[in-house]
N, C-alpha and C positions, 0 to 999 in steps of 0.2 A: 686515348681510348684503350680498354682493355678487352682482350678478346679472349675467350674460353673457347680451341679446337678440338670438338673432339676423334680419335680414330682407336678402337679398343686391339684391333690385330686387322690380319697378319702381321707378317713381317715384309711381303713386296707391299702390301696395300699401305704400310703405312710410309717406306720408302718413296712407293707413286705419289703422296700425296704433301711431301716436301715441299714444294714450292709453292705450294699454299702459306706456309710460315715463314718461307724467304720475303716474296712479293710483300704480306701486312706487312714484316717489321720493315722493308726497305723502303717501300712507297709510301707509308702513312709515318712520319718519322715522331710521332708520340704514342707510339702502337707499343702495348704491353701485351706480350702472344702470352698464353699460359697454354696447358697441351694435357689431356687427360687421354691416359691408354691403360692397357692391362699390365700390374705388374710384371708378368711376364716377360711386356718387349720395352724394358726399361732400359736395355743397353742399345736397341734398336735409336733411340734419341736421346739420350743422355748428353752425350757431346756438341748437340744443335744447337748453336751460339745465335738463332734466329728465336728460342724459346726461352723465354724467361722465368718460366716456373712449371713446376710438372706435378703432375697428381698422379694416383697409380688406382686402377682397381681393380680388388684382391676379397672379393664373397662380401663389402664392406660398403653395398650403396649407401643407406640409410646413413652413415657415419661421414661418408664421402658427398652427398648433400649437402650436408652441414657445413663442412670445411669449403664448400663453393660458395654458398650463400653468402660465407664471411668477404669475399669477394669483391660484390658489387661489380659484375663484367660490365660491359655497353652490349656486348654481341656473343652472341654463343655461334658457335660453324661447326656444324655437325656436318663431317665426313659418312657418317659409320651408316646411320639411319635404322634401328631398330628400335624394340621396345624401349629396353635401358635408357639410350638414348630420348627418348620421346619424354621418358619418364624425369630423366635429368632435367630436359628443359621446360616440364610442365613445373618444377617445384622452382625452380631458378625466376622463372617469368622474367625471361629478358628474349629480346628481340633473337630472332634465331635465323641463320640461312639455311638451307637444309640439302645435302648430298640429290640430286633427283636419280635414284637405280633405276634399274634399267631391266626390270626383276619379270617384267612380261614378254619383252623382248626373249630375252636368256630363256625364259622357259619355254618358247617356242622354238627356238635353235636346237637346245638339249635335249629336247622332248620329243619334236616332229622333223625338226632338220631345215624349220623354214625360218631363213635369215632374214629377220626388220631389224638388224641395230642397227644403230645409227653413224658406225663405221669414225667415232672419235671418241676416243682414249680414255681410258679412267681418268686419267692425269689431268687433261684438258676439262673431263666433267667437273673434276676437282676444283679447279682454279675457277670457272665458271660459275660456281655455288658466290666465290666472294668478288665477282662484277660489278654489285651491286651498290658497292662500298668504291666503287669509284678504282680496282683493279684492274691493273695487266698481265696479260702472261708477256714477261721476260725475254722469257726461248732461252733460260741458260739451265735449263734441264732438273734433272733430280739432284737430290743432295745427302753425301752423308758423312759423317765425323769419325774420325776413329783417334783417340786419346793416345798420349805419348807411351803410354803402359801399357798399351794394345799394340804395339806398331813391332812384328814380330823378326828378331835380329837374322841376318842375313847368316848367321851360322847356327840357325836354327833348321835349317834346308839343308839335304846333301848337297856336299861341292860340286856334284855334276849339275847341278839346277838353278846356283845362284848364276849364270848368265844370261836366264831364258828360258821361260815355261809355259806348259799349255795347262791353265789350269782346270781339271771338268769336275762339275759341280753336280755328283750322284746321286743325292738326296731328293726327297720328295715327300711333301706331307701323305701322300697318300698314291699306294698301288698303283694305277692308272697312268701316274704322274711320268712314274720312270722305266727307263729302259730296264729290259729284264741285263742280269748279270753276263750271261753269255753274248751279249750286242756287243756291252762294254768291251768285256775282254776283246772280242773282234775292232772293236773302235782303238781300244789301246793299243794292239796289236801293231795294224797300220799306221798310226801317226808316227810319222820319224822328228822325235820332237822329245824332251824331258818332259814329264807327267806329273802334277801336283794334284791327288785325289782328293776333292772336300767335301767334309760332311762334318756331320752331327755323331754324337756317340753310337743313334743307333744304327749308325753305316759302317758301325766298323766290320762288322762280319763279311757285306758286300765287299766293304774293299779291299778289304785280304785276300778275298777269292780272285778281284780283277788285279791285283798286285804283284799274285806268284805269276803272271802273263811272263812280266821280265821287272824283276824284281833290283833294275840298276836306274831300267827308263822310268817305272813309277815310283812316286814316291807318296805311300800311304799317310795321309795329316786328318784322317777324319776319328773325331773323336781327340785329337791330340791338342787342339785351339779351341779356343771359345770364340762365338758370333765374330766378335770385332777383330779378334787377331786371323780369324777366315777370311773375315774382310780383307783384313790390309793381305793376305795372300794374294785375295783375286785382284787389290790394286797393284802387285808385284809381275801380276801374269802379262805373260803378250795377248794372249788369247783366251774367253774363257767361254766354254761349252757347258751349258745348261740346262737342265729340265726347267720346268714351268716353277718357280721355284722363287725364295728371297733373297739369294745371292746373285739370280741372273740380276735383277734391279739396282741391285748393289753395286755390279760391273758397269751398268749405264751410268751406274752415280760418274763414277771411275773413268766413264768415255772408255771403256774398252769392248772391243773389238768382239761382238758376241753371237756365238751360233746357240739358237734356240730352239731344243727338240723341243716335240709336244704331241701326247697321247688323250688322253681321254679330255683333259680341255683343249684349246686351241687360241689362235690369234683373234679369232673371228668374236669373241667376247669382248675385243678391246684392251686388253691386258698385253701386246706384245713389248718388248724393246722399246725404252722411249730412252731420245736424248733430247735438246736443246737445238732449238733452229741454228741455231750460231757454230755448235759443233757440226753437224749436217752441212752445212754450208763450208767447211775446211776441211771435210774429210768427203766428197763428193762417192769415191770410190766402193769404199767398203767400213758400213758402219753393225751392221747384223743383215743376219740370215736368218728365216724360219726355214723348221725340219719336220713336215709334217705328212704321211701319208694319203696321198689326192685320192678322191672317189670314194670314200668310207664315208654311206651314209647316216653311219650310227655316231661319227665327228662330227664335234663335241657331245660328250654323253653327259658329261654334267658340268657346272660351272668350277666347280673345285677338285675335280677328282673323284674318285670313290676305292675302295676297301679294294673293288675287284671287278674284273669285263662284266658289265652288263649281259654282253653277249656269248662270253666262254669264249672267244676265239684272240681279243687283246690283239688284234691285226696291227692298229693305230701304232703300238709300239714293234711287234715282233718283223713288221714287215718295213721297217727304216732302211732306208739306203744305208747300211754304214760307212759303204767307197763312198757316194756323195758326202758326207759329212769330213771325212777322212781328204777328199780334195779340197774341201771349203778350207780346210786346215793348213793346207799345204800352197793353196793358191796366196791367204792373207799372208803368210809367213815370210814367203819365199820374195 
């Protein structure tokens, strides 16, 4: 059987949605997975030895149509659910499962503050789209690859920090996501622990500012690795502290140990920390933490984020424990 997945972005959304393409090719063993995403997060699954072909789209439906057709799927599994989506599989005309969102729910949460989800996991809706086909979920959690060319040398890290790091992941697609810079520095501050800052190029300004903190205990990588070598950072870390973000998912891939702030979204959307019944069950103790401001009626304000506080006041993030986050630190460690 061959099956066409699609999930066009993010980058957590398409990490949560892994074991979707483990489960076909392991359980159906004449299962051809093919995987259609945005060029963009072409390194996101490039390395997934559960996919067998990959498509990209890049302003180029009408073209990218075409090249599907040539195909002949049995099954199309739409994660993503949108127009594009609907429109792929109206010209495809082959049997489809389809993502069921959750788009009424979330709007009532973000909107009025009154909670109907259904309190189980993207990741779980996920896997439950392809039930139908005679699937299980597993329980051996998310998955991800990182190629021998990605996998970043151990003296590429100051000497102080190859034997143990807290890695915090300061990036955020959007305003709301992250801690303002002044938490940081205070978060940095208090952790007695080496400090590997990750991000994206356009954190490098933030992290210079949280860097001159003590410029021995962190150690500024943002902007200086691409996706997959950030990756295999955070599979290097003991510990990795995250916003709402595609590297905290990337740490679950990893089974590491994850404190998760969280500002203008929240857990309550079904997006927290997911791992694998199996790891859960060997690690009883301590698997993550949510960090989130109790009693803010205006939590969650939107399902992704936004540019800036709805309200001016940005409580959700300015009002974080940073000692609580700073002992969660020090209790897994120690």
């Amino acid at each position: 059987m061959k099956f066409l997945v699609i999930r066009f972005s993010s980058i957590g959304d398409i990490v949560l949605t892994t074991p979707v393409m483990r489960c076909l090719k392991k359980q159906l063993p004449d299962a051809e997975v093919h995987f259609l995403t945005k060029k963009s997060m072409k390194a996101v699954t490039e390395h997934n030895p559960y996919i067998d072909k990959f498509f990209y789209f890049d302003k180029n439906l009408k073209e990218l149509k075409q090249e599907l057709k040539k195909e002949q799927y049995d099954y199309i599994i739409d994660l993503h659910k949108n127009f594009r989506t609907f429109s792929i599989k109206l010209s495809l005309r082959r049997k489809s499962f389809t993502y069921k969102k959750e788009s009424i729910r979330k709007f009532l949460l973000t909107k009025f503050g009154i909670n109907m989800m259904l309190k189980k996991h993207i990741t779980q809706r996920s896997l439950e789209t392809i039930y139908p086909l005679g699937i299980k979920d597993d329980h051996k959690g998310l998955d991800y690859f990182i190629a021998e060319k990605d996998v970043v040398p151990i003296d590429a890290i100051p000497l102080t920090h190859r034997f143990g790091f807290v890695a915090i992941v300061i990036g955020g697609s959007y305003f709301t996501k992250k801690l303002p810079i002044e938490k940081l520095q205070e978060l940095c501050t208090k952790i007695e622990h080496p400090i590997i800052l990750i991000g994206g190029g356009e954190d490098v300004w933030e992290a210079e500012q949280i860097e001159k903190v003590d410029t021995i205990k962190i150690y500024n990588a943002c902007g200086k690795f691409n996706l997959n070598q950030s990756a295999d950072l955070v599979r290097k870390s003991k510990l990795v502290i995250s916003h709402d973000t595609g590297l905290q998912y990337i740490a679950c891939a990893f089974n590491k140990p994850v404190l998760a702030i969280w500002g203008g979204t929240s857990p309550k959307l079904d997006v927290e920390p997911y791992y694998g019944n199996a790891y859960i069950a060997s690690h009883p103790k301590f698997t993550y933490k949510n960090f989130l401001v109790e009693g803010l009626s205006c939590q969650p304000c939107s399902n992704f984020g936004t540019r800036s506080c709805p309200k001016g006041h940005f409580k959700c993030m300015k009002l974080q424990d940073v000692g609580t986050i700073q002992a969660f630190t020090e209790k897994v460690l120690w």
